[in-house]
LUMSE-620081 format. One record per residue: residue in one letter; x, y negated, z negated of N, C-alpha, C in turn. Coordinates in steps of 0.05 Angstrom, whole numbers, plus 32768, in hexadecimal, padded with zeros to 4 digits. Example, Ala and Ser with C-alpha at 12.3 -4.5 7.8 and 13.67 -1.06 7.14 Angstrom:
2
A810880727F6480F6805A7F64810880427F64
S8101802D7F72811180157F7181027FFF7F63
***
This chain:
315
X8069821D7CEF805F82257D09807082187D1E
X807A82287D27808982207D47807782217D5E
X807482047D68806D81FD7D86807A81FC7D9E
X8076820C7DAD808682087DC0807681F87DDD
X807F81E87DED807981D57E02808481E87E22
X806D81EC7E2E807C81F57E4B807981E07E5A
X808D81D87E72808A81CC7E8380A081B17E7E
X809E81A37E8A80B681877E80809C81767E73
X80A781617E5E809D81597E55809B81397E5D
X807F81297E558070811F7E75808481027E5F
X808E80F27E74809A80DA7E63808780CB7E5F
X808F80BC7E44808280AD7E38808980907E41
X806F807F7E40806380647E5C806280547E4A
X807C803D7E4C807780257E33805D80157E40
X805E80057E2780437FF37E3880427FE47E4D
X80587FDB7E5480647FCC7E6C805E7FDE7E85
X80657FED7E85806880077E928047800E7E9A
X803280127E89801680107E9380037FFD7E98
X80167FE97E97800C7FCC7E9E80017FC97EBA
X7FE57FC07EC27FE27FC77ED87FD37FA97EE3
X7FE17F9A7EF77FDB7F7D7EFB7FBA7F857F06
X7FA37F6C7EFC7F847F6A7F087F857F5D7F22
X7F747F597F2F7F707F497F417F6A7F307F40
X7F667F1D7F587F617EFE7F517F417F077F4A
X7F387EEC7F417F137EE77F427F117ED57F63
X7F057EE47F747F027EDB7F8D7EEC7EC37F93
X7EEA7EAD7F917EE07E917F8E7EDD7E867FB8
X7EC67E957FC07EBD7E837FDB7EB27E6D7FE0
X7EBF7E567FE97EB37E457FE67EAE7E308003
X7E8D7E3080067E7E7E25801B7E787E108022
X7E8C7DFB80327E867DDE80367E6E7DE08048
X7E5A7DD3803A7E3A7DD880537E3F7DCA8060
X7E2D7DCE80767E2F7DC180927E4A7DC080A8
X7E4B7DB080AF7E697DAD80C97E607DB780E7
X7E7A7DAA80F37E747DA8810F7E5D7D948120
X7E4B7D9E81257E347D9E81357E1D7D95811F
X7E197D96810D7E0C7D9080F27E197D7B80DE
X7E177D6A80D97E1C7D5580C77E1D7D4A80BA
X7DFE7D5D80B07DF07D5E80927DF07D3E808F
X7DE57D4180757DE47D2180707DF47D038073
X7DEC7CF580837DFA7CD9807F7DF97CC28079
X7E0D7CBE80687E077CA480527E0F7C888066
X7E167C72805E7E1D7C6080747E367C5C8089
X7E517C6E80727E667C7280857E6D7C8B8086
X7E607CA0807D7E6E7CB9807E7E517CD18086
X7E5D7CE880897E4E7D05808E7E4D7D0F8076
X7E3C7D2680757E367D3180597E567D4B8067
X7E577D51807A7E647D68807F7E857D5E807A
X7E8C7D4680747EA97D3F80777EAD7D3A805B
X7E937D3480537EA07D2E802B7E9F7D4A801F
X7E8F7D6280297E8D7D76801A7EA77D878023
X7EAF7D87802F7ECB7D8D803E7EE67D838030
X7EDF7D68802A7EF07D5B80147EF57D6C7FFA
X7EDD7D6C7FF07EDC7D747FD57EE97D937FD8
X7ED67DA47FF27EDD7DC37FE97EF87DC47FED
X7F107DB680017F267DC280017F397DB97FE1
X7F2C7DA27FD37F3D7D9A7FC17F307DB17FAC
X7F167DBF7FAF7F0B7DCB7F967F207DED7FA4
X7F277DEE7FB57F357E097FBE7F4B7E017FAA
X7F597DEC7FB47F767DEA7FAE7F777DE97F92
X7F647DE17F7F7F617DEC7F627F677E037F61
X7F4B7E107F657F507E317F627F637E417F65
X7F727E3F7F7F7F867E527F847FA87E457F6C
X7F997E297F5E7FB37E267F507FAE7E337F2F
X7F967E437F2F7F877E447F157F947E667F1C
X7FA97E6F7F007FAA7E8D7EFF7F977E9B7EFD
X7F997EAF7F137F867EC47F0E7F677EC27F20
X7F697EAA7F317F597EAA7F4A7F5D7E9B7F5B
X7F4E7EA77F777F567E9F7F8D7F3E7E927F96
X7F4D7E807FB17F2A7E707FBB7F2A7E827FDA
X7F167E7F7FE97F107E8980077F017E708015
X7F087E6380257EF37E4B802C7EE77E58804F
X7ECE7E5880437EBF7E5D805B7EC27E4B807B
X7EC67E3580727ED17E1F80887EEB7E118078
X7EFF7E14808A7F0B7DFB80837F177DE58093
X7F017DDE80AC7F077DCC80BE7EE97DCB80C4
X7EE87DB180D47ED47DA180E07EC07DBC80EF
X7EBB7DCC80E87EA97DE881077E907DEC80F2
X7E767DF281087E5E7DF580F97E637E1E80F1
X7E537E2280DD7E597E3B80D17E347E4E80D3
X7E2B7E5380DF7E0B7E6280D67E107E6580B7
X7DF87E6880A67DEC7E6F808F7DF77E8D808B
X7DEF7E9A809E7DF67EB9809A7E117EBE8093
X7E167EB080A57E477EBB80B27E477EAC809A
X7E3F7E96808A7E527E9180707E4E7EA28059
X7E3C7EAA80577E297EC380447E3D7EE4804B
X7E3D7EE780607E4E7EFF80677E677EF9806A
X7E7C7EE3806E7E947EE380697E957EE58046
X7E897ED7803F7E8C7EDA801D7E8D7EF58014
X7E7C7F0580227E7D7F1880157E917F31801F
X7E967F2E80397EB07F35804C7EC77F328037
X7EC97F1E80297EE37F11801B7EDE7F227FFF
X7ECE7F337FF77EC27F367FE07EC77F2B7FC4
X7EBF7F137FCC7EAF7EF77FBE7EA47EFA7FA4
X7EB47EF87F8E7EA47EFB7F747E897EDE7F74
X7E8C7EC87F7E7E7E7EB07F757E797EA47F92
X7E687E9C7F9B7E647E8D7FB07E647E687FA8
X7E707E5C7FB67E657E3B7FA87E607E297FC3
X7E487E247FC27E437E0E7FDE7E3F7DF17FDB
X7E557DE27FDF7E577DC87FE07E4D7DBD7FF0
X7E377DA37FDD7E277D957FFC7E287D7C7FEE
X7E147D627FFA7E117D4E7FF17DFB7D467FF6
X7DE37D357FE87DCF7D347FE97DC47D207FFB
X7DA97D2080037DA07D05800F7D7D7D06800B
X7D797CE280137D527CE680047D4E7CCD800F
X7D357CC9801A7D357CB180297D2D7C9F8005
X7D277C9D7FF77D327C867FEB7D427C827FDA
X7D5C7C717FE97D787C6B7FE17D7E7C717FC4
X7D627C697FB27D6F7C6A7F977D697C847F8C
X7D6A7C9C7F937D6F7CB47F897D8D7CB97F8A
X7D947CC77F717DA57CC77F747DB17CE37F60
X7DCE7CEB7F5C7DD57D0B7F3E7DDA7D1C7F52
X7DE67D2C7F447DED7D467F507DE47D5C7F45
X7DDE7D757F517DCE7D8B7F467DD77DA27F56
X7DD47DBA7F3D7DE07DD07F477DC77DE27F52
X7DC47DF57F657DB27E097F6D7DB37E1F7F75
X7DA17E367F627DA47E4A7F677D897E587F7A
X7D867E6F7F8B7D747E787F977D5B7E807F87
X7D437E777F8C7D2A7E8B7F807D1D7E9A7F83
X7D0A7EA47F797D067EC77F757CF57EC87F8B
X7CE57EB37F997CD57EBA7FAB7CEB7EBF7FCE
X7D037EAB7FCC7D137EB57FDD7D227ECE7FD9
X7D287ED77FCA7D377EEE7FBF7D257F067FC9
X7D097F047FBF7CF37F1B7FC27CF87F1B7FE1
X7CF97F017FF37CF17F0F80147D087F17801A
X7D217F0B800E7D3D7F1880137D3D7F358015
X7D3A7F407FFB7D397F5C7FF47D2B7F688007
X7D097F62800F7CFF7F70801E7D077F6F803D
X7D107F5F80467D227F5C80657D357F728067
X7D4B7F74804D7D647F80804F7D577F998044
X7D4B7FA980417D407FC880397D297FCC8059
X7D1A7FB780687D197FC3807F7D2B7FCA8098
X7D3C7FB0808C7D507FBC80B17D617FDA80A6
X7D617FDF808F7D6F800080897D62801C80A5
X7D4D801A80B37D49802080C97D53802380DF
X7D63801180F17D6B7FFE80FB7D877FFC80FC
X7D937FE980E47DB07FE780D97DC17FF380BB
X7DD67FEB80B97DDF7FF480A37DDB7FDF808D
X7DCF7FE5807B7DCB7FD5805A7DE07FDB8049
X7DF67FC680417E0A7FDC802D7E087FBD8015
X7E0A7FD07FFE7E127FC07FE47E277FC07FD9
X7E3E7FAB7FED7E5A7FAD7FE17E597FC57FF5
X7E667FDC7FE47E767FFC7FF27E6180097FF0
X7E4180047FE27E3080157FE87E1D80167FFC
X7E17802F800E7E018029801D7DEA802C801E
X7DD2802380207DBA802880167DAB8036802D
X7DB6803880477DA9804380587D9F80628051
X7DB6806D80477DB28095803B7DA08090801F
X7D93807880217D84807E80047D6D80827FFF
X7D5D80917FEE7D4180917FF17D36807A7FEB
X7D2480737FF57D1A805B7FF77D1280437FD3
X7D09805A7FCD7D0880507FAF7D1F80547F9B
X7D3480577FA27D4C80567FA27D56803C7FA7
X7D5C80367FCB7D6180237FD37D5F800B7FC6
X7D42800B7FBB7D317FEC7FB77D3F7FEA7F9B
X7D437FFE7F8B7D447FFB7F747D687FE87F6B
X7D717FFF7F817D8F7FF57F8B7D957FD87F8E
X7D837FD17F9D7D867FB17FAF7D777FA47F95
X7D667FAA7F897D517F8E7F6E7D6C7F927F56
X7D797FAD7F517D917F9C7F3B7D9F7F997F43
X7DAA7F957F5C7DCA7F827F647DC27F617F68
X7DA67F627F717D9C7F487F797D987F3E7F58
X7D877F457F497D807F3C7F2E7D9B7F347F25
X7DB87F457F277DC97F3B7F167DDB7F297F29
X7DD07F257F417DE37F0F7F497DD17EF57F4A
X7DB17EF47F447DA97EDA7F3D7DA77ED77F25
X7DB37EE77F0E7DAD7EE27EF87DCD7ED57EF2
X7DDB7EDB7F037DFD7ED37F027DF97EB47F0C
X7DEB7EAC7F217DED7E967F317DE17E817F14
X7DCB7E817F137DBF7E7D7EF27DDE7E727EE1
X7DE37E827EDB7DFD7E807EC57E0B7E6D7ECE
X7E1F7E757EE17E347E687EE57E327E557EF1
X7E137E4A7F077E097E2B7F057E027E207EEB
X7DF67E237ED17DFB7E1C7EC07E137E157EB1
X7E257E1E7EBD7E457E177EB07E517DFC7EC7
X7E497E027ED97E567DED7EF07E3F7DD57EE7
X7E2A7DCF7EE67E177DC57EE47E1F7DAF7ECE
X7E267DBB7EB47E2F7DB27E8F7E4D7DA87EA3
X7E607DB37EA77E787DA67EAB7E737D8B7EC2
X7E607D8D7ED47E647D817EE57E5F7D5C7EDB
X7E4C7D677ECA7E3B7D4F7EB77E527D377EA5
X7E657D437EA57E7F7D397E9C7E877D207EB0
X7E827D287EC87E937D127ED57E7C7D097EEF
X7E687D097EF17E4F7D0C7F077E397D047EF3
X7E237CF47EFA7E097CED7EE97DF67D037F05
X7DF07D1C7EEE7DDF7D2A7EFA7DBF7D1D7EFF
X7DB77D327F1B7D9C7D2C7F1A7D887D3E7F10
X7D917D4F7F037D8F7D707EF57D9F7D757EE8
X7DA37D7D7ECD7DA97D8D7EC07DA77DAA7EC6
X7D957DB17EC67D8C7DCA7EC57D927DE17EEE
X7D9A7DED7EEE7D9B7DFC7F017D7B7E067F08
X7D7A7DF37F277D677DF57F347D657E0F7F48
X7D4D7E147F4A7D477E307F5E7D367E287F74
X7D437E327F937D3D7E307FA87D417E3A7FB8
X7D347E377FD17D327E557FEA7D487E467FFB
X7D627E4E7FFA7D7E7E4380027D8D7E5A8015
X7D8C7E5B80307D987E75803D7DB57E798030
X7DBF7E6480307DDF7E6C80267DDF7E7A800C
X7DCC7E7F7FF87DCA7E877FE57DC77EA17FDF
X7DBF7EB07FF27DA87EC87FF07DBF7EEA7FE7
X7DD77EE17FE77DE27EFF7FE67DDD7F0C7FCB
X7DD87F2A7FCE7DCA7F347FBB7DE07F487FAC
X7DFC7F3A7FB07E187F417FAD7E2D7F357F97
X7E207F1E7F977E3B7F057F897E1C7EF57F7F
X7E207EE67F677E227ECC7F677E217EB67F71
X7E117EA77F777E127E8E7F937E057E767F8B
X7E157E5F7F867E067E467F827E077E387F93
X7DFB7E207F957E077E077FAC7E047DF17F9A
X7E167DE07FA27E1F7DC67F8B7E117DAD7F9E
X7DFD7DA37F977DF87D7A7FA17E0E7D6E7F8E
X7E227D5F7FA57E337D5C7F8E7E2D7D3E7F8A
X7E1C7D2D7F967E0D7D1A7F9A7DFC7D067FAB
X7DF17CF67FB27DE17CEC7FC47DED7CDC7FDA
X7DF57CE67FE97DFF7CCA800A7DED7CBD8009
X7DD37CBB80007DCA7C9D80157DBC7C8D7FF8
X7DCD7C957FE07DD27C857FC67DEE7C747FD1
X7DE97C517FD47E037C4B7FDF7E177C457FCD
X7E0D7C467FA97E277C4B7F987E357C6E7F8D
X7E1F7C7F7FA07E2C7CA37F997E3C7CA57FBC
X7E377C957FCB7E487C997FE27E5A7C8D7FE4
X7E5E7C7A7FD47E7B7C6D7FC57E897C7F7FBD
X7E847C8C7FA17E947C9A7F947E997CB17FA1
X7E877CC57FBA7E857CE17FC07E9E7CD57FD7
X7EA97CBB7FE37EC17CB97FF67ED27CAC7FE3
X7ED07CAF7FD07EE57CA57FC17F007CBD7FB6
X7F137CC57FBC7F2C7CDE7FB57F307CE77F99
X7F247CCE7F847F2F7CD47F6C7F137CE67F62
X7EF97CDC7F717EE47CE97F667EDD7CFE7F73
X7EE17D057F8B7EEB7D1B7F8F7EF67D357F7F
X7F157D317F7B7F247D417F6A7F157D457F4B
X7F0A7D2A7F437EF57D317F287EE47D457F2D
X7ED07D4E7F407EBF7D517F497EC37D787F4A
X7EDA7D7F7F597EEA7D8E7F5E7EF17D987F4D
X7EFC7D8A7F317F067D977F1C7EEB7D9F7F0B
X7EE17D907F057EC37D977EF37EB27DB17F03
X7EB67DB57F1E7EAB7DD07F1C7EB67DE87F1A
X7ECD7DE27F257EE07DF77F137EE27DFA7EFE
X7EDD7DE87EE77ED97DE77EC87EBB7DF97ECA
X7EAE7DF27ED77E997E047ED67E917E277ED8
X7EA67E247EEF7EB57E427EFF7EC27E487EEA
X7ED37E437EDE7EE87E4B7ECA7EDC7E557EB1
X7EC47E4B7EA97EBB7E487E927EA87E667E90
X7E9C7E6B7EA57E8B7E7C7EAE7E987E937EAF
X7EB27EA07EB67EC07EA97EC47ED67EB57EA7
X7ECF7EA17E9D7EE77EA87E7F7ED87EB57E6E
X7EB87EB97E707EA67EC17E5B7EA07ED37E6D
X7E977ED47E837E8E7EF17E8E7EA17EFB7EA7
X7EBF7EFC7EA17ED47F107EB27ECA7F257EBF
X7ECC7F2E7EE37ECF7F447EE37EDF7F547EDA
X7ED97F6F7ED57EE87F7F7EC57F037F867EC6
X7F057F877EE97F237F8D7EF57F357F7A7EFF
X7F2A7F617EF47F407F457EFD7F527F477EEB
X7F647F327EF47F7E7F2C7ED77F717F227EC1
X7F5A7F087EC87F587EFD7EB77F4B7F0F7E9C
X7F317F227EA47F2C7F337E907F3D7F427E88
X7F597F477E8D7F6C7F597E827F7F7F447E76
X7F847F397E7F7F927F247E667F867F1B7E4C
X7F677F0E7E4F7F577F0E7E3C7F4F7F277E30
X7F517F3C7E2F7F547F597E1E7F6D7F5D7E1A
X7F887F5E7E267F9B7F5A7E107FA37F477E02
X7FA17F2E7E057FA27F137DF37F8B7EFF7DF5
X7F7B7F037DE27F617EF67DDF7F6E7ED07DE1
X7F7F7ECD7DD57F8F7EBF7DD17FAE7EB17DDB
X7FA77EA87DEB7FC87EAD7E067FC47E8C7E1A
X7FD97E827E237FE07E727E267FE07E747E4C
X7FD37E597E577FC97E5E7E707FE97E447E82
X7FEF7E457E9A7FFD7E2E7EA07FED7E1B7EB6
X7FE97E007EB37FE97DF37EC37FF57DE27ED2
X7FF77DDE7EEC80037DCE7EF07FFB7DB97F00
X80027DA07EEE7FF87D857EF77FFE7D827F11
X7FDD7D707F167FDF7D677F377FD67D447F34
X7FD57D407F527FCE7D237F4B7FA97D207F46
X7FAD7D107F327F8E7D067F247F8C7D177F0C
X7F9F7D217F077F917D2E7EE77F997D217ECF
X7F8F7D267EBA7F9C7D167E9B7F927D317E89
X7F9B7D2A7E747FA57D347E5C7F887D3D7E5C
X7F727D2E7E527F537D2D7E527F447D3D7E6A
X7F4E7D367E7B7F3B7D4A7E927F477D647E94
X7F5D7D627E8E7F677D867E8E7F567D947E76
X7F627D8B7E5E7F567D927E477F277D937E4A
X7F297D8E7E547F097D8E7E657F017DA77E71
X7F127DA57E867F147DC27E987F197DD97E89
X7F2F7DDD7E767F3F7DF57E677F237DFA7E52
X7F0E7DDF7E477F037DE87E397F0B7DEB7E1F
X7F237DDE7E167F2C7DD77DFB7F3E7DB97DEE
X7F487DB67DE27F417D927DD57F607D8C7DE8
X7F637D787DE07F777D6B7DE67F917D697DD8
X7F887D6B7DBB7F997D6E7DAD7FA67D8A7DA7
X7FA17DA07DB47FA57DBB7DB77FBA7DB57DD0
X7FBE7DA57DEC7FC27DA57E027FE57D967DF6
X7FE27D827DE17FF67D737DDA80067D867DC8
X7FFC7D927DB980067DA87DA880197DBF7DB8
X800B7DCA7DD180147DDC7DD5802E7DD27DEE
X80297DC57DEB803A7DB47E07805A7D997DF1
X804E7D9A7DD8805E7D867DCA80617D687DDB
X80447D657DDD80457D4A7DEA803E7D2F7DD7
X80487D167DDC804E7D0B7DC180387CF67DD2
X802B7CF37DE580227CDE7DF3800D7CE97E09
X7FF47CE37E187FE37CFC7E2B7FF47CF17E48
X80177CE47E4A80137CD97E6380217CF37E67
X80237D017E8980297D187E94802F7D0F7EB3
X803C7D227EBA804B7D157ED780457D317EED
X80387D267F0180347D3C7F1E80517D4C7F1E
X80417D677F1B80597D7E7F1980607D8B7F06
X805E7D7E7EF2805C7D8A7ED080487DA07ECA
X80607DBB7EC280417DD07EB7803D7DD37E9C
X801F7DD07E99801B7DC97E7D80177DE97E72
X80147DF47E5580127E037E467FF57E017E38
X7FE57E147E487FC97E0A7E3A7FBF7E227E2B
X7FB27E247E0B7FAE7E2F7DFF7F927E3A7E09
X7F8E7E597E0D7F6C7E5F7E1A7F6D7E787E01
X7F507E727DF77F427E827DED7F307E937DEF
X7F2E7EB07DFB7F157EBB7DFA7F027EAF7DFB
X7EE87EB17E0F7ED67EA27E067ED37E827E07
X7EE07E7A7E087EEA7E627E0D7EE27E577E1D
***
């Protein structure tokens, strides 16, 4: 049987060729308080200048971590409303929200850090606020708008974007929460729920981090101290990372790299305050994998060096 083909024939697309780069994972991150607000104060410092500390060093992680980017809602001394940080996040369209604060309690000896996510009784008046002003103003979810919707539509619209972004906040404070515990004596384990305005988008994901107590006068030691800091910084990104490696959005790099090589090799590159041990912490695999893949005969490493880190699916 003779086939014949009309037309030119369509060339054939090596794989390289349909290779199509993802996007970053978009990581907003909320130093609370500033300006005009001061938030808590321990005996020499503001709650608004240590959380500022931490978020620009926890940016400068992220944006060195392939495959995501940070957005910092402040990154100077100016007070920010609850709302404008909630709607720039999502302006930026913000896979994760993270709000860095520091704690305080009038008695000194409280002390841990704890992660928090929004509860259902804030969430419920959220939802019902944002389905009345549809009257009024425009309601949109992400690119959708709920104003042209029938009403039982709408609601239905707004309870599963909200359900899956507090059931996300859940998660991936449980991951920041376990990593954080590494280098911080929590005052919780467990991801606590509370009526938190900065929390409420029914879009992303949103935690806020106590990353410990100011008016504890040995946690307001360590929260002005640079090296605990950068610890501090890295463990929730081990958190971020951890969360983020098991549940990828679909159209980032990182979920497309992890579907073509479950198995594939990440680069880091050393900054000041890391070791062999705290990297291998963050990456989420041993140390002796880090020396292996790097042919290191010793864990000492030098600012500027990029390491070869082995990531596994899942991982």
């Amino acid at each position: 049987i003779d086939l014949q083909q009309t037309g030119d024939a369509a060339p054939v697309k090596r794989a390289s060729e349909a290779y199509k780069p993802g996007r970053d994972i978009i990581i907003a991150i909320d130093a609370g308080h500033g300006g005009r607000d001061p938030g808590t104060s321990g005996r020499k410092v503001h709650e608004k200048d240590i959380v500022l500390a931490i978020s620009k060093e926890l940016a400068r992680r992220i944006d060195a971590e392939p495959g995501m980017r940070a957005v910092m809602v402040r990154s100077h001394d100016v007070f920010v409303e609850h709302k404008e940080r909630v709607d720039f996040a999502q302006r930026q369209d913000a896979d994760l929200f993270v709000s860095v604060h520091a704690d305080g309690f009038r008695d000194s000896r409280a002390r841990g850090a704890s992660v928090f996510a929004l509860n259902l009784d804030r969430a419920n008046r959220e939802a019902r606020a944002a389905l009345s002003r549809r009257d009024h103003q425009e309601v949109k979810l992400g690119d959708v708008s709920l104003n042209d919707k029938d009403p039982v539509l709408a609601s239905v619209l707004y309870d599963l974007s909200q359900s899956a972004a507090m059931s996300a906040s859940v998660d991936v404070g449980t991951h920041v929460a376990k990593s954080m515990s590494r280098v911080a004596k929590m005052h919780s384990m467990k991801v606590k729920e509370k009526s938190l305005a900065v929390l409420t988008s029914a879009e992303m994901p949103s935690i806020l981090v106590e990353t410990g107590f100011l008016t504890n006068p040995s946690e307001e030691k360590k929260l002005r101290d640079k090296n605990h800091q950068r610890r501090l910084a890295s463990a929730i990104l081990a958190g971020i990372r951890s969360y983020f490696y098991t549940n990828p959005p679909p159209d980032t790099q990182i979920a497309m790299d992890l579907k073509r090589a479950p198995a594939r090799q990440v680069k880091h590159v050393v900054t000041r305050g890391d070791t062999v041990s705290e990297i291998a912490e963050r990456y989420n695999v041993r140390v002796a994998d880090i020396r292996r893949a790097n042919k290191l005969s010793s864990d000492r490493i030098r600012i500027g060096q990029t390491l070869s880190i082995p990531i596994f699916a899942g991982g």
